[in-house]
C-alpha positions as CSV (number, residue, x, y, z in Angstrom):
1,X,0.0,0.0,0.0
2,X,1.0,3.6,-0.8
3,X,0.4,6.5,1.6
4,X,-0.2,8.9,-1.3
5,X,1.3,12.8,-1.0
6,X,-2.1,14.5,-0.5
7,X,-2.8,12.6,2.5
8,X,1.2,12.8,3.9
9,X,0.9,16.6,3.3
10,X,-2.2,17.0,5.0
11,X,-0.7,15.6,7.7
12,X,2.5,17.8,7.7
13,X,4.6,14.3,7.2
14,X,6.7,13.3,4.5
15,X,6.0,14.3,0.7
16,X,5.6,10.3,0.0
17,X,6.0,6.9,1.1
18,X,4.8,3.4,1.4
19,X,3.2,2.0,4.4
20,X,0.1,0.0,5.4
21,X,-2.0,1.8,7.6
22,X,0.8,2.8,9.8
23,X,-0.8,6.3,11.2
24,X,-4.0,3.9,11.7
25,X,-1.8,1.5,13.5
26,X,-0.8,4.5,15.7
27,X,-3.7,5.7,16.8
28,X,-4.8,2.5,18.2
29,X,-1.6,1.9,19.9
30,X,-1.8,5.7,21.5
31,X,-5.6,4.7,22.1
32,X,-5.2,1.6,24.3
33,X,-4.1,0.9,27.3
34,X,-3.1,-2.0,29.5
35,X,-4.7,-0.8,32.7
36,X,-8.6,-2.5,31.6
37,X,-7.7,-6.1,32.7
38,X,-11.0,-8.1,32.4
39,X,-10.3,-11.8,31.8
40,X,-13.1,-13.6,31.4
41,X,-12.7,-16.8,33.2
42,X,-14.1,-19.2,35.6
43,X,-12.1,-20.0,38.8
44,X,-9.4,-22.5,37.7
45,X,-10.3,-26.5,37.9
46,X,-7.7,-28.5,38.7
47,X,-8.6,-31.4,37.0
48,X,-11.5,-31.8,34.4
49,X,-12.1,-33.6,31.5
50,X,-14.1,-33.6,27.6
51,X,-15.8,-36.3,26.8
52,X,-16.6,-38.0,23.8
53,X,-15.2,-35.4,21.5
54,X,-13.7,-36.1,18.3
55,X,-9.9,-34.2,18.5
56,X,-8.2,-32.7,15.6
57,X,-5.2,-34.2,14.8
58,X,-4.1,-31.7,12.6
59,X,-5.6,-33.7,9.0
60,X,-8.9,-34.8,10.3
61,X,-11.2,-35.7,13.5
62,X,-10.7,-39.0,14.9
63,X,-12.9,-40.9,17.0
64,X,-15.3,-39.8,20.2
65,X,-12.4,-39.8,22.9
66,X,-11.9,-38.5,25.9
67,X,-9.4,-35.2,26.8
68,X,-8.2,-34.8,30.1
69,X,-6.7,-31.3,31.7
70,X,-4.7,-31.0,34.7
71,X,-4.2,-27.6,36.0
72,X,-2.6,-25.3,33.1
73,X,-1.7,-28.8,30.8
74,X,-3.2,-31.5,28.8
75,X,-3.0,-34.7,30.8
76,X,-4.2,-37.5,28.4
77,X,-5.9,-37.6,24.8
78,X,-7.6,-41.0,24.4
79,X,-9.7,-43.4,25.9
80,X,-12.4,-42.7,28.1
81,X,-13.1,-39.7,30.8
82,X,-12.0,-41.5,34.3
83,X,-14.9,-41.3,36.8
84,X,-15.4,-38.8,40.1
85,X,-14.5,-35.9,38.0
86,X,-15.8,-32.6,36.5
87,X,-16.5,-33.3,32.2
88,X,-17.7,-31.1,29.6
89,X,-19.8,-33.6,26.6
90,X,-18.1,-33.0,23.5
91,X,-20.4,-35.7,22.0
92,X,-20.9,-34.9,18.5
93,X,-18.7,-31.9,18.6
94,X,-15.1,-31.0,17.5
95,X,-12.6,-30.0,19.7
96,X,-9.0,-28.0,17.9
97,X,-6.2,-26.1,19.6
98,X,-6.7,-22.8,20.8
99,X,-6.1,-20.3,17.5
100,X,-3.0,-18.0,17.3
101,X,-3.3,-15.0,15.3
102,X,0.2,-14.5,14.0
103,X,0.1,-10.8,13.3
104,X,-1.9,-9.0,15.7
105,X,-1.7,-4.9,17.2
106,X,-3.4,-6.0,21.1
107,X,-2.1,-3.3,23.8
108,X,-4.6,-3.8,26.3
109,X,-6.3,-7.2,28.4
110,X,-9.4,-6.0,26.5
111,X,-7.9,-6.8,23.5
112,X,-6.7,-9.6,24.4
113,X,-9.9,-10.4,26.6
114,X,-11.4,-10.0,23.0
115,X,-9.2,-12.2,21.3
116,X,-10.0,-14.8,23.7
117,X,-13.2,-15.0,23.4
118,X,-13.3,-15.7,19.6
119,X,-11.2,-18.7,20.7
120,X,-7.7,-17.1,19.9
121,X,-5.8,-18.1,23.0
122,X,-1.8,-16.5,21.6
123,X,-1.5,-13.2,20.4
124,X,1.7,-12.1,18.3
125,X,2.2,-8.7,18.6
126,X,4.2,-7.1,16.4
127,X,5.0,-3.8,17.8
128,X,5.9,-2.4,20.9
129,X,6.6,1.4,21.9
130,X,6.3,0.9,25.7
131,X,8.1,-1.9,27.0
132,X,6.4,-1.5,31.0
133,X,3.0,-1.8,29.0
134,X,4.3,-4.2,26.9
135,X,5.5,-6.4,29.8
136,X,2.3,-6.0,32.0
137,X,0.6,-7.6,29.4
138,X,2.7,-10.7,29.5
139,X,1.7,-13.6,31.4
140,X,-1.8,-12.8,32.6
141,X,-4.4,-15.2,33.2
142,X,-7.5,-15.8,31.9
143,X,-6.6,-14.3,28.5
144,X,-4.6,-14.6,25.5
145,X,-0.7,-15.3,25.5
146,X,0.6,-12.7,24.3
147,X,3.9,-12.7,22.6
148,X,5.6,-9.6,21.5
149,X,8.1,-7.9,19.4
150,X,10.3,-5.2,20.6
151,X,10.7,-1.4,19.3
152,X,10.6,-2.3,15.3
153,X,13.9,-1.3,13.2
154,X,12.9,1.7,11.7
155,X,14.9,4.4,9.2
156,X,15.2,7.8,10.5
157,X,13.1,9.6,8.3
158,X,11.0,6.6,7.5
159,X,7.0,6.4,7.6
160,X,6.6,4.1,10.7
161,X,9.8,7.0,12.2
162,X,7.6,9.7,12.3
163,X,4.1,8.2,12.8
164,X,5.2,6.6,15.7
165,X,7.1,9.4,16.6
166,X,10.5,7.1,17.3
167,X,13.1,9.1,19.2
168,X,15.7,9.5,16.4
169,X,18.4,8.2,19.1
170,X,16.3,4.4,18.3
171,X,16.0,4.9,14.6
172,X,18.7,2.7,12.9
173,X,21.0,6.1,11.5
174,X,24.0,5.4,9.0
175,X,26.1,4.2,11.4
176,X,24.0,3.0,13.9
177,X,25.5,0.4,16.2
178,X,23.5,-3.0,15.4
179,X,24.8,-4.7,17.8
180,X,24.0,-2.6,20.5
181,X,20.1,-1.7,19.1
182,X,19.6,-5.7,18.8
183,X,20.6,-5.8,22.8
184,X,18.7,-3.1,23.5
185,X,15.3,-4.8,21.9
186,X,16.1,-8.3,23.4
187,X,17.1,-6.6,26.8
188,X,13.8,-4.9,27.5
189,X,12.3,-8.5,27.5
190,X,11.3,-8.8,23.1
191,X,10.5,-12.5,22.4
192,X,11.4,-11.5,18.7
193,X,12.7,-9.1,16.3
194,X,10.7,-6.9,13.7
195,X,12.2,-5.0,10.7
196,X,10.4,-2.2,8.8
197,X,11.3,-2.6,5.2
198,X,9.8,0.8,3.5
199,X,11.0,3.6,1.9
200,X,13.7,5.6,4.0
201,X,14.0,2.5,6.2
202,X,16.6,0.4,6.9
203,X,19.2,0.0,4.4
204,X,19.7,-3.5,2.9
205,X,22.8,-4.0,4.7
206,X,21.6,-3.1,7.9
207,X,18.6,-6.1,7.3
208,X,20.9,-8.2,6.6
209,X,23.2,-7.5,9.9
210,X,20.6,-7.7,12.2
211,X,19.6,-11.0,10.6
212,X,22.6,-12.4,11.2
213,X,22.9,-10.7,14.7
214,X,19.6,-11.7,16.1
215,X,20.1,-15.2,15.3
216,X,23.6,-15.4,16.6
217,X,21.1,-15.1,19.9
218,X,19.1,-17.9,18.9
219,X,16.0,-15.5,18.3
220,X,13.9,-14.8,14.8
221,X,13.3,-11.7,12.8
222,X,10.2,-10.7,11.2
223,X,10.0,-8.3,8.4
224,X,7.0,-5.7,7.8
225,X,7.4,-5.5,3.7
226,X,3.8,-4.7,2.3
227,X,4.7,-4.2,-1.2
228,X,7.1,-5.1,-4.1
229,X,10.3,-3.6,-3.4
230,X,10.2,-3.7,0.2
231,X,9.5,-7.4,-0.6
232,X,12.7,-7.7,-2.0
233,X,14.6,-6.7,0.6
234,X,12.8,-8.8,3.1
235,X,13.8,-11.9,0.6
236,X,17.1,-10.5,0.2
237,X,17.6,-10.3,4.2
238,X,16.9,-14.0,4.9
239,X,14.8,-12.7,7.9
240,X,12.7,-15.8,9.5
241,X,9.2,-14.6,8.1
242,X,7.6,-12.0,6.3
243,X,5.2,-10.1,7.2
244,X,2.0,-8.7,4.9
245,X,1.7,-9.8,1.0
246,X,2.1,-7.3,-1.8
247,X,-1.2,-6.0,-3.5
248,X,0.7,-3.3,-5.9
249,X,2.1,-6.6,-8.2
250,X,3.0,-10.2,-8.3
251,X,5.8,-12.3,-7.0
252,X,7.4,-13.9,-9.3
253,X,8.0,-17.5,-9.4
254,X,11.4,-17.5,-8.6
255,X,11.0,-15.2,-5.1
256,X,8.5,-17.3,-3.9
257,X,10.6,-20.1,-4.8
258,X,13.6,-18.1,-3.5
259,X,11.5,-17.5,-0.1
260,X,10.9,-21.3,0.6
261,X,14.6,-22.8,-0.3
262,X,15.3,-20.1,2.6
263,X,13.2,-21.4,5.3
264,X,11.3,-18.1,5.6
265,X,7.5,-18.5,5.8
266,X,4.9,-15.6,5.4
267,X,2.0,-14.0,7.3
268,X,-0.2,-12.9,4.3
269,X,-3.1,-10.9,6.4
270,X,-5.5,-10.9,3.8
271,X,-8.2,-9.5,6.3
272,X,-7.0,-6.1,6.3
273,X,-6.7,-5.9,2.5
274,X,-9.9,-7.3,2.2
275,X,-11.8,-4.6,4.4
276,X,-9.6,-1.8,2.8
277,X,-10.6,-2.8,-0.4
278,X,-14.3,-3.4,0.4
279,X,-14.7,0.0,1.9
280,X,-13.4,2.5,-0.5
281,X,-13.7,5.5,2.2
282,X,-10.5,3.6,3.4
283,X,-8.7,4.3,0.6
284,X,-6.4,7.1,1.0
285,X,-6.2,6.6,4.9
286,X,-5.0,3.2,4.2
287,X,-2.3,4.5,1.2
288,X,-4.3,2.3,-1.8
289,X,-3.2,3.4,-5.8
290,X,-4.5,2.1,-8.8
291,X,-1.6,-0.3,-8.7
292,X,-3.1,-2.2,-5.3
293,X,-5.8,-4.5,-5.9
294,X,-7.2,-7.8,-3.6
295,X,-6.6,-9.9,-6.7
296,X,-2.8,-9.4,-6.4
297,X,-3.2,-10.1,-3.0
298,X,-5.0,-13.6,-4.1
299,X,-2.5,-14.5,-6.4
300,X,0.3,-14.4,-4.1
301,X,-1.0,-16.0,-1.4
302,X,-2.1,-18.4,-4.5
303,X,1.6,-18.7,-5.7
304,X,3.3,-18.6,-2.2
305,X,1.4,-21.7,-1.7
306,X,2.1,-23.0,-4.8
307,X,5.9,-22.7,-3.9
308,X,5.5,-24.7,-0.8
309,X,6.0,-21.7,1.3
310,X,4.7,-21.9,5.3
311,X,2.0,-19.9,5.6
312,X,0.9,-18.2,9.0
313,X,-2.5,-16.9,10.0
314,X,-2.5,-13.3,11.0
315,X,-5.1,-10.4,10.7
316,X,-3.5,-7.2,11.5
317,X,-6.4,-6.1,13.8
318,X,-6.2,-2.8,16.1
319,X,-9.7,-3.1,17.6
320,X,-11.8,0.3,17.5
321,X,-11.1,3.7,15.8
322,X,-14.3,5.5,16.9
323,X,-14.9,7.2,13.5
324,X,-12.7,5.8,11.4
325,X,-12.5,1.9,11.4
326,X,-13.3,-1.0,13.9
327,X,-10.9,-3.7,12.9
328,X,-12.0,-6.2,16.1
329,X,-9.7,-8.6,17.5
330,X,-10.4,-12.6,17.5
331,X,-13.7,-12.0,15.0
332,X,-11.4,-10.7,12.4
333,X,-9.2,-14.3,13.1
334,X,-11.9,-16.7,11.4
335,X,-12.2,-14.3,8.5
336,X,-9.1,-14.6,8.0
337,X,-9.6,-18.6,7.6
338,X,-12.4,-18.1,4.8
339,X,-9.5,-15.9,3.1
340,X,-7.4,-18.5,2.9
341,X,-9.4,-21.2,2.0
342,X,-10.5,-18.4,-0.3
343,X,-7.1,-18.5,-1.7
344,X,-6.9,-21.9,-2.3
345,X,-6.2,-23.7,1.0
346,X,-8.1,-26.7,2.4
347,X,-10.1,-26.2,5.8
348,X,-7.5,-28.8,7.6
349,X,-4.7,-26.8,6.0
350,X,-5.8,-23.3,7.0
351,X,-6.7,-24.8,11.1
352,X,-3.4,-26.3,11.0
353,X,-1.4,-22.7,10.0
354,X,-3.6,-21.1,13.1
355,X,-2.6,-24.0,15.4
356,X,0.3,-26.4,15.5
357,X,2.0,-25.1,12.2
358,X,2.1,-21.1,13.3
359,X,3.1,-22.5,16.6
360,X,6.1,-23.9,14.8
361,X,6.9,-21.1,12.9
362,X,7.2,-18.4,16.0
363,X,9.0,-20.6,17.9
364,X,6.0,-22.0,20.3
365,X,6.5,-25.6,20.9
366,X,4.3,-25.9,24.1
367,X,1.1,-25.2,21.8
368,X,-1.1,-25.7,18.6
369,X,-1.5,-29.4,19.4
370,X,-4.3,-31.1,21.6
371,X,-1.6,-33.4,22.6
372,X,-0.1,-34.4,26.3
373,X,2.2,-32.2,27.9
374,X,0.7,-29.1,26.0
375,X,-1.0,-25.9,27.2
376,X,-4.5,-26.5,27.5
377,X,-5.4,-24.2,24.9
378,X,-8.7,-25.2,23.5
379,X,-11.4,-24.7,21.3
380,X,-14.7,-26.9,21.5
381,X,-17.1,-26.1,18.4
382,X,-20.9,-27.5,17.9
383,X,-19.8,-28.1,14.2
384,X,-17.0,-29.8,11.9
385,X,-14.9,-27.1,10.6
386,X,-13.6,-29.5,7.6
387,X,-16.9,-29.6,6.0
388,X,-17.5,-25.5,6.1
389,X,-14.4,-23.1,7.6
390,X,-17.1,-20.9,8.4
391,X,-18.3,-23.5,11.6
392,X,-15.1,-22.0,13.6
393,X,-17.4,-19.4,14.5
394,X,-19.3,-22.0,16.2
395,X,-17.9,-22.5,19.2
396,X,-19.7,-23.5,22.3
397,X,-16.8,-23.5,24.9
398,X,-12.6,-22.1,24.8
399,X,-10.1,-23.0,28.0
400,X,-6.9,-20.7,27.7
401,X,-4.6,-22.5,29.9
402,X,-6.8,-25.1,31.4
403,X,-9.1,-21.8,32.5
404,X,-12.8,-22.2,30.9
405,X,-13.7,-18.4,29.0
406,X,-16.9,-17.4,30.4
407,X,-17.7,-14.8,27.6
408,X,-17.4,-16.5,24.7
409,X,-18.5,-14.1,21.7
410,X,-18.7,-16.6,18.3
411,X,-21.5,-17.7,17.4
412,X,-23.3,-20.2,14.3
413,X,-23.5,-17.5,11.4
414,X,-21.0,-15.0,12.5
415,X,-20.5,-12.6,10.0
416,X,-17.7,-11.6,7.8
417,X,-18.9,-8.9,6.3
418,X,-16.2,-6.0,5.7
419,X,-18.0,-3.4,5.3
420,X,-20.0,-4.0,8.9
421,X,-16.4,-3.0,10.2
């Protein structure tokens, strides 16, 4: 997406640049606050079981079976619920792991209170401009995991720079010490590192350095790159994943085919190109040319998949811009699964990229899998997702951590309208 020059000038910004939304992104994150912890659970159970549900194994549903949860942990998958304790009947419904939404903006335990009730029990967040705020929302109960990037690698006189009003001593200048900005991010508690590839950003031989350096620790970088030639760099860098798809052009063959002999996967977010594009008011606050269209989003999520390429699910969301946009949290998570499927991915496919295959691509392994000796993340529905994608709206009960949600939101028939947004 392009921020076009009317709307920069307006703004008293820059003359031009690329972005995706980012002075959208920046309300919301100036908006929010972590101070409105509500999560919606029921006092924890130490031991409880589901009975008679048929599991996902990550291909298809097996059997009627019984799951049992002991404190924060799945127990035992198999066999039958053992008498004298409490049990939830799964009989003739469907029980997957909790959803991740791989590319998410939560900054509050609303949000993620939100997220939770649509049956998304780990948030990625991919920015963070206050590191106390960022770290009170780590580690609370009842409520979405949240995961979280550090202060993104930004240019000095780059989009994201002055949107977010970075303090130029944090922009990545000339000759910026890498090293000491990649201790920085990982020393304020960042489970990962994000790149802003854009115009003005971070040169290509700066991506490539902090590659190298953040892996030297053992940790992955993600790379913001939301169209063509910021894509490029983002290949070029050999950063873990990428984040957004282009929708001003095609990949070609050989860059997806480049992206997957790499190892990197991608985080399309087709939801937030889909309500941009459905809602034409959006437009010029969102950056959108004649050169961005939904159909080039398709076709590369078509051809990344082609290529073999790991595909996460992410959406992008901020929650509520009284006036402008409501982009909600967890909600916008199932539309993102039509998109997909949508694009060409099968139902088991798509549930698998929210579950046990984005858990292996950010670096999860305790989740994503209704297996023993894994967080008791989990998501019972009333109806099988493999015959309609649309049924994960259908969900009649969600434990984050062994806790039971107590305001679950989804419903049968859900909407995905975008323009209702």
């Amino acid at each position: 997406m392009k921020i076009t020059a009317t709307l920069l000038a307006a703004a008293g910004l820059v003359d031009s640049a690329y972005g995706c939304g980012a002075h959208l992104l920046a309300r919301a994150m100036q908006a929010q606050s972590p101070t409105d912890c509500v999560g919606g659970t029921a006092p924890p159970t130490t031991t409880f079981a589901i009975k008679n549900v048929r599991v996902f194994d990550g291909y298809a549903f097996g059997i009627p079976q019984a799951v049992l949860v002991s404190g924060t942990k799945i127990a035992l998958v198999g066999g039958a619920a053992p008498p004298g304790i409490p049990t939830f009947d799964g009989t003739n419904k469907y029980l997957i792991p909790g959803l991740i939404d791989s590319h998410v903006h939560p900054q509050s335990c609303g949000a993620l209170s939100n997220l939770t009730a649509y049956g998304v029990t780990t948030a990625v967040n991919m920015a963070c401009l206050d590191y106390n705020a960022c770290r009170a929302l780590k580690d609370q109960v009842g409520v979405a995991d949240y995961i979280t990037a550090g202060l993104f690698a930004v240019g000095p006189n780059s989009l994201h720079a002055q949107f977010f009003q970075v303090p130029p001593e944090l922009t990545l200048q000339p000759d910026a010490d890498l090293g000491e900005n990649v201790d920085y991010v990982f020393g304020n508690g960042s489970d990962f590192y994000k790149i802003v590839a854009e115009e003005n950003g971070p040169t290509q031989q700066q991506q490539n350095t902090i590659v190298q350096l953040v892996h030297a620790k053992g940790k992955a970088t993600y790379t913001h790159a939301s169209y063509l030639a910021a894509y490029a760099q983002a290949i070029a860098s050999k950063c873990d994943g990428i984040q957004h798809v282009p929708a001003n052009g095609t990949l070609t063959s050989a860059q997806t085919a480049q992206i997957r002999s790499q190892g990197q996967f991608v985080t399309p977010t087709m939801e937030v190109f889909r309500v941009a594009f459905a809602n034409p008011a959006l437009g010029p606050l969102l950056g959108l040319t004649p050169a961005d269209t939904y159909d080039n989003v398709v076709a590369n999520v078509a051809s990344l998949r082609q290529s073999k390429v790991p595909l996460a699910v992410g959406t992008d969301a901020v929650g509520s811009l009284p006036g402008i946009l409501n982009f909600p949290f967890g909600l916008t998570l199932h539309c993102e699964l039509q998109n997909l499927v949508g694009a060409g991915m099968g139902n088991a496919e798509v549930l698998r990229a929210a579950t046990s295959g984005a858990a292996k691509l950010y670096k999860l392994p305790d989740r994503g899998a209704v297996k023993m000796g894994m967080r008791a993340d989990l998501v019972l529905l009333n109806s099988n997702p493999l015959t309609d994608i649309a049924h994960t709206f259908d969900i009649k009960n969600v434990w984050v951590a062994g806790r039971q949600v107590t305001n679950v939101l989804s419903s049968k028939g859900t909407s995905c309208d975008p323009t209702t947004f």
